[in-house]
N, C-alpha and C positions, 0 to 999 in steps of 0.2 A: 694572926699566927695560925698556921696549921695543925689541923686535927693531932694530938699525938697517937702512937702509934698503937695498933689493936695487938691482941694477943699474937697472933699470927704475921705482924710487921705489916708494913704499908709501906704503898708507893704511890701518891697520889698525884694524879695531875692536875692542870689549871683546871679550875672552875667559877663560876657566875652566882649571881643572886639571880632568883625569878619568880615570881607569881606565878601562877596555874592560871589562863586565863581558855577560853571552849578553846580545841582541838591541841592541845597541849598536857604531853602524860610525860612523864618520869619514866625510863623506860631501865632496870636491873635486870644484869645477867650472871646466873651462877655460874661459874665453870669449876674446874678440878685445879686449876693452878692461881685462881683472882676471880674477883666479883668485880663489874664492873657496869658504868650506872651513869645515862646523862640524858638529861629533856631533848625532846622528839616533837617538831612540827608533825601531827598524825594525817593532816593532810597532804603534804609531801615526802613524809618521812625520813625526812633530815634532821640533821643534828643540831641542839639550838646552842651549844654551848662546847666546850672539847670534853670527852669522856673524864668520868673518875675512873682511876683503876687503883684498888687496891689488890696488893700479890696475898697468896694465902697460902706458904709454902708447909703450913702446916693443916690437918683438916680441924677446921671448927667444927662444933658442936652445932644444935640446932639453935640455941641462945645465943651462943658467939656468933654466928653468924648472923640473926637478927639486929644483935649491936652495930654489926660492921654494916649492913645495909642502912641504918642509920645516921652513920656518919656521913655515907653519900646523899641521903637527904639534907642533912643538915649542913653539907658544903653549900649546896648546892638553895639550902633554903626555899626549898619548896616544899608546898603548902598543895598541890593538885593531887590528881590521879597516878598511880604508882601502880605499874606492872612488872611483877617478878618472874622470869623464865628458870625454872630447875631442871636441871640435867638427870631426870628420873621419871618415873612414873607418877602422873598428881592425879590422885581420882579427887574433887571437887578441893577441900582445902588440905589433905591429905596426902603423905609424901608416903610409895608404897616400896620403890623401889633406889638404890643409892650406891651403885656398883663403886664411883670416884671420892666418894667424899664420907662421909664421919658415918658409922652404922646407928647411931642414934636417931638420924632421919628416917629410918625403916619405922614405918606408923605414923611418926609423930604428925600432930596436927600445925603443920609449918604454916598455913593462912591465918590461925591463931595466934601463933608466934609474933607472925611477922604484924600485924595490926595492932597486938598486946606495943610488941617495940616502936612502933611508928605513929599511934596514938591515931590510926585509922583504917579503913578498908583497904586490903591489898589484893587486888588480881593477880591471883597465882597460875602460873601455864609451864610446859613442860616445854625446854628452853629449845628442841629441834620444833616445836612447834611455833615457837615464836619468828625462828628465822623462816619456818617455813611462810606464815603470816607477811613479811616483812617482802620475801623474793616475790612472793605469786603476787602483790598487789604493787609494789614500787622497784622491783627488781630483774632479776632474772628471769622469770615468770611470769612477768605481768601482759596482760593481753592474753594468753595462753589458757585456753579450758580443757584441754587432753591432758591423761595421766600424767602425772610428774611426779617422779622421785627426789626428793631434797635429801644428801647427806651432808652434816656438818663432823669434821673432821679434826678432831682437836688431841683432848687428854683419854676420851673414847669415840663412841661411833653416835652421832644422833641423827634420828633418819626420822623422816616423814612424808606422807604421801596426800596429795592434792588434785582434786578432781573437779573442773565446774565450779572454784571458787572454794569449795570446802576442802579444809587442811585435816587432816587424822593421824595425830602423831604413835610414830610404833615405836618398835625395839628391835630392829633388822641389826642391829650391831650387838646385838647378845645371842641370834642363831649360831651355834654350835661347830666348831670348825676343830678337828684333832683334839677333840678333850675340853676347848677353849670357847668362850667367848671370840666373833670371829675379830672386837674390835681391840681383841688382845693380840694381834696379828696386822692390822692396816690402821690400826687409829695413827694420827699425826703426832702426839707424842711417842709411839714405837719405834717410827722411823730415827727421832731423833737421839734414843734411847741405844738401839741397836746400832748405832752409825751407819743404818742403810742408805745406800744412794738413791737418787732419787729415781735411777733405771729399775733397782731392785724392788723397791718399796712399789712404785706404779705396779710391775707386774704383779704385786700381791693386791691391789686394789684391783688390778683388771679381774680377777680370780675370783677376786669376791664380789662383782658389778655383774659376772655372769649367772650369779649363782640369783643373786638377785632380778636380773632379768628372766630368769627362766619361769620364777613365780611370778611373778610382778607387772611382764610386759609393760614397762614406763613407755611414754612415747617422748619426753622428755626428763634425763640428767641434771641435776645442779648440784657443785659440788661446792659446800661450805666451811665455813673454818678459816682459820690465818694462814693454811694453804692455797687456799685458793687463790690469793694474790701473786702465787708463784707457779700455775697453773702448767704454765708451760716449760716447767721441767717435769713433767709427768704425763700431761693428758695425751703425750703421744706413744703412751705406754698401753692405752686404753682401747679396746677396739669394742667398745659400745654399739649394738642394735640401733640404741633410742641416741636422740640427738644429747649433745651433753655440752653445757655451759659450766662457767665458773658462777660463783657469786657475784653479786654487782656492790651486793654491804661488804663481802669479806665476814673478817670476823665483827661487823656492827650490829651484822642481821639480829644477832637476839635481843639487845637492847632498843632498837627499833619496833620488833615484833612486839616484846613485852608493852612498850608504849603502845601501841596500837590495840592491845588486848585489854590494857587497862583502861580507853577510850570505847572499848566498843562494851566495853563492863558498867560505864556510869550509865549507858541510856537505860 
């Protein structure tokens, strides 16, 4: 029988039993509308099983959401390496910043949490760095050592930049745009929000990819999120400098990155 339902309702999909055995991590991703959680070969970075998703139409707490990461553990019965990607700023176990989700995360010590609830070590990472982790080694980026911009495009903006193999996740979706956050203006849920077309919304992406290029000079684009799969009702909206891809995860990229974070966390 299935998990019953968390505070915030669930929707879960199929899942597996598994062991943790080397190169195999549990790979969680927070988002602003679902968390969502499934074992990761970290040597190829595929999926070992079909994702959990659970929906969080409401925002959890720092506790609540600890529980709900547990129950995809416990679908999922794994017993290895567990890598969490958060949609914020994480200085070491430490959640600083929380623009999408419950303001109780501002400080809290969420790497404590989440070990308190899981009854072990969690690798906590900042969830556009995870995807960024995920494109540059098995993705859209891979092979590639020049500059690269990653943005993932979701419920806000999460951006990351990659150079020679090293990922440094920022906050280019909270620079300043009319008063606003600029990812209160192009993130993927505004579009869906404002009923923008997908002509209109590009040119507000293209607007804010210039303002980024002008600091930034990327010499490669990649654009992430569960748009990306739909790339080409937009990217001819886009008149990009730097060469510019879609994702090759989609929206998988964070839970693959977080898996690979929490592999490269046990050495």
């Amino acid at each position: 029988m299935r998990t019953a339902a968390t505070e915030a309702g669930i929707a879960i999909e199929r899942a597996g039993s598994f062991a943790a055995p080397d190169m195999k991590a549990l790979g969680i991703d927070i988002g602003g509308s679902a968390v969502k959680g499934a074992p990761v070969d970290t040597r190829t970075g595929r999926l070992l099983a079909e994702r959990i998703r659970i929906a969080t139409p409401v925002q959890l707490s720092p506790l609540q959401m600890g529980r709900t990461i547990a129950k995809i553990v416990a679908e999922f019965k794994w017993r290895g390496p567990i890598g969490v990607g958060f949609p914020g700023v994480v200085y070491g176990s430490k959640i600083l910043t929380s623009a999408n989700l419950h303001p109780k995360f501002l400080g809290c010590d969420m790497g404590t949490i989440l070990s308190k609830a899981l009854h072990r070590r969690v690798a906590l990472l900042n969830d556009a760095a995870a995807a960024g982790l995920a494109e540059m080694k098995f993705g859209a980026g891979r092979g590639f050592a020049g500059k690269t911009l990653l943005l993932t495009l979701g419920t806000g903006v999460g951006s990351v930049l990659a150079y020679h193999g090293t990922v440094v996740p920022c906050e280019f979706g909270h620079l300043p745009h009319e008063g606003k956050s600029y990812e209160k203006f192009v993130a993927a849920s505004v579009r869906e929000r404002e009923g923008l077309t997908w002509k209109k919304w590009g040119k507000r992406l293209d607007n804010y990819l210039s303002v980024l290029e002008q600091i930034l000079w990327p010499q490669l684009i990649i654009i992430g999120g569960g748009v990306s799969a739909k790339h080409e009702k937009f990217f001819p909206c886009l008149k990009t400098r730097a060469r510019l891809r879609p994702a090759e995860f989609f929206n998988q990229a964070g839970i693959v990155g977080a898996a690979l974070w929490a592999a490269e966390s046990k050495r």
